[in-house]
C-alpha positions as CSV (number, residue, x, y, z in Angstrom):
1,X,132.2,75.7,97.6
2,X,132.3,75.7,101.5
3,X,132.1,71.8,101.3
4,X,135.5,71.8,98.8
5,X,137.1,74.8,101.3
6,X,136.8,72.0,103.9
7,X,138.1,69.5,101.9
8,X,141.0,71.4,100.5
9,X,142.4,72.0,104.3
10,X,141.6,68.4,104.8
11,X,143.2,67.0,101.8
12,X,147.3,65.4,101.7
13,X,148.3,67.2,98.4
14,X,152.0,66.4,98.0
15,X,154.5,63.5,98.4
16,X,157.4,65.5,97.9
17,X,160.4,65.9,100.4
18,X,161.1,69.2,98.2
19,X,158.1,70.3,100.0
20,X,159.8,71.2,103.2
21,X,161.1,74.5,101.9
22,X,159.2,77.7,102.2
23,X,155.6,77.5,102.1
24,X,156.0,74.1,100.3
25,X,155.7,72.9,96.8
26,X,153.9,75.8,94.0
27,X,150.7,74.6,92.8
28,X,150.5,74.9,89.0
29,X,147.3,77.3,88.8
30,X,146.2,76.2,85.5
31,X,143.5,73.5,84.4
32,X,144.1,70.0,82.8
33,X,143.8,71.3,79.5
34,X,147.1,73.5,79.8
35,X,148.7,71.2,81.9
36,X,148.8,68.6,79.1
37,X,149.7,70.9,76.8
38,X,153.4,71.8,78.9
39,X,151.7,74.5,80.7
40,X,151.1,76.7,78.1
41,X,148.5,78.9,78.0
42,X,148.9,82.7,78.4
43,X,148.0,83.3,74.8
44,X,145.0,80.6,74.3
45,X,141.5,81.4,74.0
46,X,138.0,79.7,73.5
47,X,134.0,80.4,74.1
48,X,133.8,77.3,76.1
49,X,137.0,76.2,77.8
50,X,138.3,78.2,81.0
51,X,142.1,79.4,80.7
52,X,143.4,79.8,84.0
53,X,146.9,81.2,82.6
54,X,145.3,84.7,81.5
55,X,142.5,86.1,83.1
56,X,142.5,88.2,79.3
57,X,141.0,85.1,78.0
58,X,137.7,85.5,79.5
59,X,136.7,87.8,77.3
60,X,136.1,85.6,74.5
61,X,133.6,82.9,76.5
62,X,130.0,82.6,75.1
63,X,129.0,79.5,77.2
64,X,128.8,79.7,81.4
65,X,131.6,77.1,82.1
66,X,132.2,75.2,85.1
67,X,135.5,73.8,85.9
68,X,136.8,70.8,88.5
69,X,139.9,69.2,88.4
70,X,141.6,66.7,90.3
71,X,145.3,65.1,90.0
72,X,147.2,62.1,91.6
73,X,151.0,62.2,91.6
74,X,153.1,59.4,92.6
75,X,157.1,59.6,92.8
76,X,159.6,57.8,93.2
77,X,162.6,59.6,95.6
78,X,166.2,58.0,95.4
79,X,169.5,59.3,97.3
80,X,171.5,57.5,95.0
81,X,171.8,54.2,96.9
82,X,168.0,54.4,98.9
83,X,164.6,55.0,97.1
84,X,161.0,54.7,98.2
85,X,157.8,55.7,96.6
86,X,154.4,57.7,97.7
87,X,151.7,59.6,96.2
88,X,149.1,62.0,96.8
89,X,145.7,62.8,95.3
90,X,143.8,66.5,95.8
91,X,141.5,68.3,94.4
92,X,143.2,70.7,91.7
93,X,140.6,73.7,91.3
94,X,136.9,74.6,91.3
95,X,135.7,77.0,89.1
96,X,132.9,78.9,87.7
97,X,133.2,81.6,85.0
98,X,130.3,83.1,83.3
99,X,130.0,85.3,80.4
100,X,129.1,89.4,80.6
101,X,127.4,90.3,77.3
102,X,129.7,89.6,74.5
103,X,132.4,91.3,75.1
104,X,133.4,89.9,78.7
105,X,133.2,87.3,81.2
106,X,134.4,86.6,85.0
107,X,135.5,83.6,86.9
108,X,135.6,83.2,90.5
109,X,137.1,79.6,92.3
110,X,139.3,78.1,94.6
111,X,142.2,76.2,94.0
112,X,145.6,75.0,96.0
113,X,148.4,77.8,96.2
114,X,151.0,75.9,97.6
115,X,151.4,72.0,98.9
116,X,153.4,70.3,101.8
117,X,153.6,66.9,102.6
118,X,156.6,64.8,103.5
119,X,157.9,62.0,105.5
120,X,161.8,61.3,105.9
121,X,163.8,59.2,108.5
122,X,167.3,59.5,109.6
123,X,169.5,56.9,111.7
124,X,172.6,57.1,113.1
125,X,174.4,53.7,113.8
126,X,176.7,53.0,115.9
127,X,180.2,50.6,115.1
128,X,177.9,47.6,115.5
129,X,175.5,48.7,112.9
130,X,173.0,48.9,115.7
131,X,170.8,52.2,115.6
132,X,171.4,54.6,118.4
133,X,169.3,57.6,116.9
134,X,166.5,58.2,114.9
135,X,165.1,61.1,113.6
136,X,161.2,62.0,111.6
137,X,160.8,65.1,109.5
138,X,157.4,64.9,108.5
139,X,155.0,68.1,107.5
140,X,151.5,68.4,106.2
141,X,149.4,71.6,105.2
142,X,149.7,74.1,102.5
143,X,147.8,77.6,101.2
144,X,145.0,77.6,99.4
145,X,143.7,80.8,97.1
146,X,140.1,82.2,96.2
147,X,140.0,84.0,93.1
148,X,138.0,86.5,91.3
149,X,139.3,87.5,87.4
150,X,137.5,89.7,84.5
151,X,138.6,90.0,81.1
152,X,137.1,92.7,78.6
153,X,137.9,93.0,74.8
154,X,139.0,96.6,74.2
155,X,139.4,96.1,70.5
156,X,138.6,94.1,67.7
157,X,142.1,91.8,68.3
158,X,142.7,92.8,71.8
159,X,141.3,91.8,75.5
160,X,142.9,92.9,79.1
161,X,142.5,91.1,82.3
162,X,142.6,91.1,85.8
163,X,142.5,88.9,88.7
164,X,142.5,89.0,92.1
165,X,143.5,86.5,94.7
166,X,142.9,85.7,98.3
167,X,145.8,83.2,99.6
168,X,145.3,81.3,103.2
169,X,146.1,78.0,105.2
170,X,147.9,76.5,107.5
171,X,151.5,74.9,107.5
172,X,152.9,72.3,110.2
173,X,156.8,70.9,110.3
174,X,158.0,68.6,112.4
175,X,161.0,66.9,113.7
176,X,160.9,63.8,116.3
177,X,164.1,62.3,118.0
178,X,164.7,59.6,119.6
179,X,167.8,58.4,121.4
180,X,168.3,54.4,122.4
181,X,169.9,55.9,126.0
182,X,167.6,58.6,126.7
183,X,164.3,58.2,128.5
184,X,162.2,60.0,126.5
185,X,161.8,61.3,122.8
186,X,161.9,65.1,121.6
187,X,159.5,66.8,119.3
188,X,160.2,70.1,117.7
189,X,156.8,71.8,115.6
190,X,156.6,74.8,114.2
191,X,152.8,75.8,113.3
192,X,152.3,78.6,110.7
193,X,149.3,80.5,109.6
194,X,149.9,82.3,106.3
195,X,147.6,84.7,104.7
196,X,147.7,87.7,101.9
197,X,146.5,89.0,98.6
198,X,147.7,88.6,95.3
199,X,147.0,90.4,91.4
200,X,147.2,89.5,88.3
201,X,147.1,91.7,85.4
202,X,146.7,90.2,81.6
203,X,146.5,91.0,77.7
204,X,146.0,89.2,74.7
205,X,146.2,89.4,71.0
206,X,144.6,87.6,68.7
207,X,143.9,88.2,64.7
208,X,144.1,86.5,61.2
209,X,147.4,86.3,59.0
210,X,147.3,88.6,56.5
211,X,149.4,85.6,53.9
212,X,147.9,82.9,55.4
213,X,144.2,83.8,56.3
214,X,142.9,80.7,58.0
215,X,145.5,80.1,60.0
216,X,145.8,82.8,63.9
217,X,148.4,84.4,65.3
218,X,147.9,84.7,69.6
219,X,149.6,86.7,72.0
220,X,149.8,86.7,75.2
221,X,151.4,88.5,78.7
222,X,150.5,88.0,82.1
223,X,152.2,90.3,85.2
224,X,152.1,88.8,88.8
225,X,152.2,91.9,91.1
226,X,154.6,91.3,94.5
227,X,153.0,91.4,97.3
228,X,153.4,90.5,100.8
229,X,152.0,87.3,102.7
230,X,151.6,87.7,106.7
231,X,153.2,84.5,108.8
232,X,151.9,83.9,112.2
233,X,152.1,81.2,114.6
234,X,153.8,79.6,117.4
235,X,157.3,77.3,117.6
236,X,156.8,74.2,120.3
237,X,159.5,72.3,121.2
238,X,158.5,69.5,124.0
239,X,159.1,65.8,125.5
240,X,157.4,62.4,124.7
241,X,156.5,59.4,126.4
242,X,154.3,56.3,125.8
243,X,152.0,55.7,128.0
244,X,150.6,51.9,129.4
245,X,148.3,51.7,125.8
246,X,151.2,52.1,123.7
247,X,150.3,55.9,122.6
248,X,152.9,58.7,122.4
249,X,151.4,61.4,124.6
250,X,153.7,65.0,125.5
251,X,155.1,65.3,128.9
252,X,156.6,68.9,129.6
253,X,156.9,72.0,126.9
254,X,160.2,73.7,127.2
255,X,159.3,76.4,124.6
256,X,156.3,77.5,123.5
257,X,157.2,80.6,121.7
258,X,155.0,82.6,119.3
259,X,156.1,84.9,116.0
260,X,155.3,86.8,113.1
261,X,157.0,87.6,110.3
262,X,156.4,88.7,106.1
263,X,156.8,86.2,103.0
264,X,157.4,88.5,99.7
265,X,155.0,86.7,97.4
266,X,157.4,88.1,94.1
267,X,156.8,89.4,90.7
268,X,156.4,87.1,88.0
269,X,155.4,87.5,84.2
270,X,154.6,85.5,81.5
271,X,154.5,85.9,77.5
272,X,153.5,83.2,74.9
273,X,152.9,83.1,71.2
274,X,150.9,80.6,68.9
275,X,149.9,79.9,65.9
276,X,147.5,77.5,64.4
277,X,143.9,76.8,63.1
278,X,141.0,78.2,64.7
279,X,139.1,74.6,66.4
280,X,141.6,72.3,64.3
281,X,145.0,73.0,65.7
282,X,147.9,74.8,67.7
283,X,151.3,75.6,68.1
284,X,152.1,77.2,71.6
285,X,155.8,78.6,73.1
286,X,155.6,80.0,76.8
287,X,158.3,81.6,79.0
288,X,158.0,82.5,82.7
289,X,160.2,84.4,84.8
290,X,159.5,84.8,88.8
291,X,161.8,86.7,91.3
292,X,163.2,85.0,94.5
293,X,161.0,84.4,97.3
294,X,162.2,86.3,100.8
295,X,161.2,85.4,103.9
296,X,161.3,88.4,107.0
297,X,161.0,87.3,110.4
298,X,159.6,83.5,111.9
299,X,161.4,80.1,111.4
300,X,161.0,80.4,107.7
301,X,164.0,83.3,107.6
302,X,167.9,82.0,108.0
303,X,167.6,78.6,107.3
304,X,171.4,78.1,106.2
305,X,171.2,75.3,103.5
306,X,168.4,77.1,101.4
307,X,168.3,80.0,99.3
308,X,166.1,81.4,96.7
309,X,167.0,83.3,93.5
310,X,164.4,83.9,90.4
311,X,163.1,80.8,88.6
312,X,162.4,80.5,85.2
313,X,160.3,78.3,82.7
314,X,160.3,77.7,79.0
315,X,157.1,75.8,77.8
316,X,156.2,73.9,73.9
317,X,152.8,72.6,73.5
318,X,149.5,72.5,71.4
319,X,146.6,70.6,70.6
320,X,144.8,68.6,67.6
321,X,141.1,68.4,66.7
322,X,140.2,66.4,63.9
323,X,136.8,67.8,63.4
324,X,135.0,69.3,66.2
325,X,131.8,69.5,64.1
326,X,131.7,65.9,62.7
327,X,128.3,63.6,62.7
328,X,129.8,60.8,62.0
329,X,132.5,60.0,64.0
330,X,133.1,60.1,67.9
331,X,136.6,60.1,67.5
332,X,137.2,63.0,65.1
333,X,135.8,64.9,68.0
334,X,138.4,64.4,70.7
335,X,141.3,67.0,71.2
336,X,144.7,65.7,71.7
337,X,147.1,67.9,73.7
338,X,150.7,67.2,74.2
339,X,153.8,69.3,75.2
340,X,156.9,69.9,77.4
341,X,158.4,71.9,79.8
342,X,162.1,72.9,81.2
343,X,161.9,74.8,85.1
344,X,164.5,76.3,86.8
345,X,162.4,76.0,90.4
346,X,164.7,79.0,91.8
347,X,164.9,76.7,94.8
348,X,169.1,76.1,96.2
349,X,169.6,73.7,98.6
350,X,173.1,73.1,99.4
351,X,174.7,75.5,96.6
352,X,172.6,73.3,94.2
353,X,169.8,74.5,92.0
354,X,166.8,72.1,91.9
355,X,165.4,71.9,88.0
356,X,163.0,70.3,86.9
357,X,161.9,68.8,83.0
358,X,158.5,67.5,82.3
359,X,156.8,65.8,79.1
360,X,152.8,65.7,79.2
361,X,150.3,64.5,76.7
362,X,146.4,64.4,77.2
363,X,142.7,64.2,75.3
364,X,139.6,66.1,76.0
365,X,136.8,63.7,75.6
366,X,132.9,64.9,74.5
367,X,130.5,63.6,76.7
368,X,127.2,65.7,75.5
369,X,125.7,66.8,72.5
370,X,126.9,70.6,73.8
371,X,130.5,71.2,74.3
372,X,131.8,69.9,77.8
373,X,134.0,67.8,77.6
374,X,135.6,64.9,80.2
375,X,139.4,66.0,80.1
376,X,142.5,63.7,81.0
377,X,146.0,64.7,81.0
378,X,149.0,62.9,81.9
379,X,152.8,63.8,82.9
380,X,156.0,62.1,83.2
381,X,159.1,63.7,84.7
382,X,162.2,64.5,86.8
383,X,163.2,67.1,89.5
384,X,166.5,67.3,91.5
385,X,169.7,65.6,91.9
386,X,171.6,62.9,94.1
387,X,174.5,65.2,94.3
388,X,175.5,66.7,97.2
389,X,172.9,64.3,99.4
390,X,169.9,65.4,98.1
391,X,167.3,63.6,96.2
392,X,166.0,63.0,92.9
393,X,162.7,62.7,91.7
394,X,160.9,60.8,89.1
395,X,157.4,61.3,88.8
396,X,154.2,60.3,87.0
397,X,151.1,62.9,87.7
398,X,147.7,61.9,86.7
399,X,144.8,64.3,86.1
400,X,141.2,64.8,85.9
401,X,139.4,67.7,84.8
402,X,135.7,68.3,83.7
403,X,134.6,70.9,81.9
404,X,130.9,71.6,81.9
405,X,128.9,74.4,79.3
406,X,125.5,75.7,79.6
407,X,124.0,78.9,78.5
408,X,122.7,81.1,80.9
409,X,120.1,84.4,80.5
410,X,118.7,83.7,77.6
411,X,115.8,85.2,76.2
412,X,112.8,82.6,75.8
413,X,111.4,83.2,71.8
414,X,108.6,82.0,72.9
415,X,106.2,82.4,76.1
């Protein structure tokens, strides 16, 4: 865990200019399983597979499960008449949840909160098409969460959960200019420390069709408390000059200015239905709704081409199992996951709302005689627009997750 926490502050975990606002791009806290399945997940369920949608689910796991996942995203950004690709690869989540009795389980991890990482260059030309000014936006960083969740069944078709999050981590903006008749170049940084707590409160329902008896209905709700993150650090602003080796070294700070301010981390719930066949199939439908951020105090508050207002998200997805407990063929054992997903990011930028649409699709593959399974899941998109000079976005996100069972406490039959 301590190695991964070093890792995770290490890591470059987003391409995306989008990742300038706020406290940069939302990580989607759910495992490869969900992910392939359009994010769905707040009213799915199983004794070996770790839901990260609804801490509820925990309830229901018999095996101790551990979880790692890991994801690549490449895009491809276009103004219209420019366009340029990157990509970045991170770890996704670590995870460990173990089962209380039967009637319970808990999972503790860590896992990205929140991902920036950009790199975008302005000129300015002059009437001879020779460049007189340049400008670098570039930031790095992100927040990072450790979590603790429980989930308890309180009735023969009903289970509650809760889970409780510690978010941290470090974000760093930056702006270089450069002019062709001024000796030396300008950097402006802003350096911010964010930290705060978070909860999570869940419920699930789960029984039989009375008409149609093998086939489940699931329900599922999940309610993000608001909260509020602390943001400290310390805005520089300073010359630059290359020394005789040809490296960019500073010269003298005109400001050096610290600040604090408050990020309202806001409310946000989720529901979900589905319906399917216990192990063979599912049907999922997921909504989300999330109040606007606010940010109080530090560099974060008054930017005048950004606002916020509450983002939304409509998910369809489900899986297929052939036959989890065939003998005789490898193949009839694999789960394949597909689904989509509309978001309404509640980012404006310019007066314009940045959405987003997603399809995904994905197989868990059996790798043991037991029931871990080698998960991949992959996701073609869009987000943004060229109107109004901002960019679009096409992306194509890779993931890997494994999933690893093992039964722990039990009492040896023999001596």
């Amino acid at each position: 865990m301590l190695l991964a926490i070093v890792n995770i502050n290490a890591q470059k975990s987003s391409a995306s200019p989008y990742s300038f606002f706020g406290i940069g791009d939302e990580n989607i806290t759910k495992t490869v399983e969900e992910i392939s399945m359009g994010e769905t997940g707040v009213a799915s369920y199983s004794n070996h597979q770790l839901f990260m949608s609804n801490p509820a689910s925990l309830a229901f796991l018999r095996y101790t499960t551990y979880g790692l996942g890991v994801a690549n995203r490449t895009i491809k950004v276009t103004d219209g008449i420019n366009s340029a690709r990157s990509s970045a690869t991170a770890l996704s989540y670590l995870a460990l949840a173990v089962p209380i009795g039967d009637n319970a389980g808990i999972v503790f991890g860590l896992q990205p909160n929140s991902n920036v990482g950009y790199s975008l260059s302005q000129e300015f030309k002059d009437d001879s098409d020779v460049v007189t000014e340049a400008n670098l936006f570039y930031g790095t960083g992100g927040t990072n969460r450790v979590f603790l969740g429980y989930g308890r069944k309180i009735h023969k078709f009903v289970t509650l959960g809760a889970e409780g999050s510690f978010i941290f981590g470090r974000l760093s903006n930056n702006i270089l200019n450069r002019r062709d008749d001024v000796q030396y170049a300008s950097q402006s940084e802003i350096n911010s420390n964010v930290s705060g707590f978070k909860l999570k409160l869940g419920i699930q329902y789960h029984a039989p069709l009375k008409k149609y008896k093998n086939l489940e209905l699931d329900l599922g709700a999940t309610i993000g408390v608001s909260s509020n993150l602390k943001n400290r650090g310390n805005e520089l602003f300073y010359s630059l000059i290359n020394n005789p080796n040809g490296v960019i070294i500073s010269r003298d700070t005109i400001l050096n200015q610290g600040f604090e301010g408050k990020i309202k981390n806001p409310f946000k719930s989720t529901v979900g239905i589905g319906i399917g066949k216990v192990y063979n199939w599912k049907m999922s439908l997921e909504y989300a709704y999330q109040g606007a951020f606010d940010f109080n105090g530090g560099p974060l508050d008054g930017n005048s081409i950004v606002n916020y207002k509450s983002a939304n998200r409509i998910s369809l997805g489900g899986y297929y199992l052939p036959k989890y407990n065939s003998i005789t063929s490898y193949w009839d054992k694999v789960t394949y996951r597909a689904g989509l997903k509309y978001k309404q990011s509640g980012l404006v930028v310019n007066n314009i709302d940045i959405n987003e649409f997603g399809i995904s699709f994905g197989v868990g593959l059996p790798v043991s005689k037991e029931l871990s399974t080698f998960n991949l899941g992959f996701e073609i998109g869009k987000r943004g627009t060229v109107t109004s000079g901002l960019v679009k976005e096409n992306y194509f996100n890779f993931r890997i997750g494994l999933t690893l069972n093992d039964k722990w406490f039990q009492q040896r039959k023999i001596q």
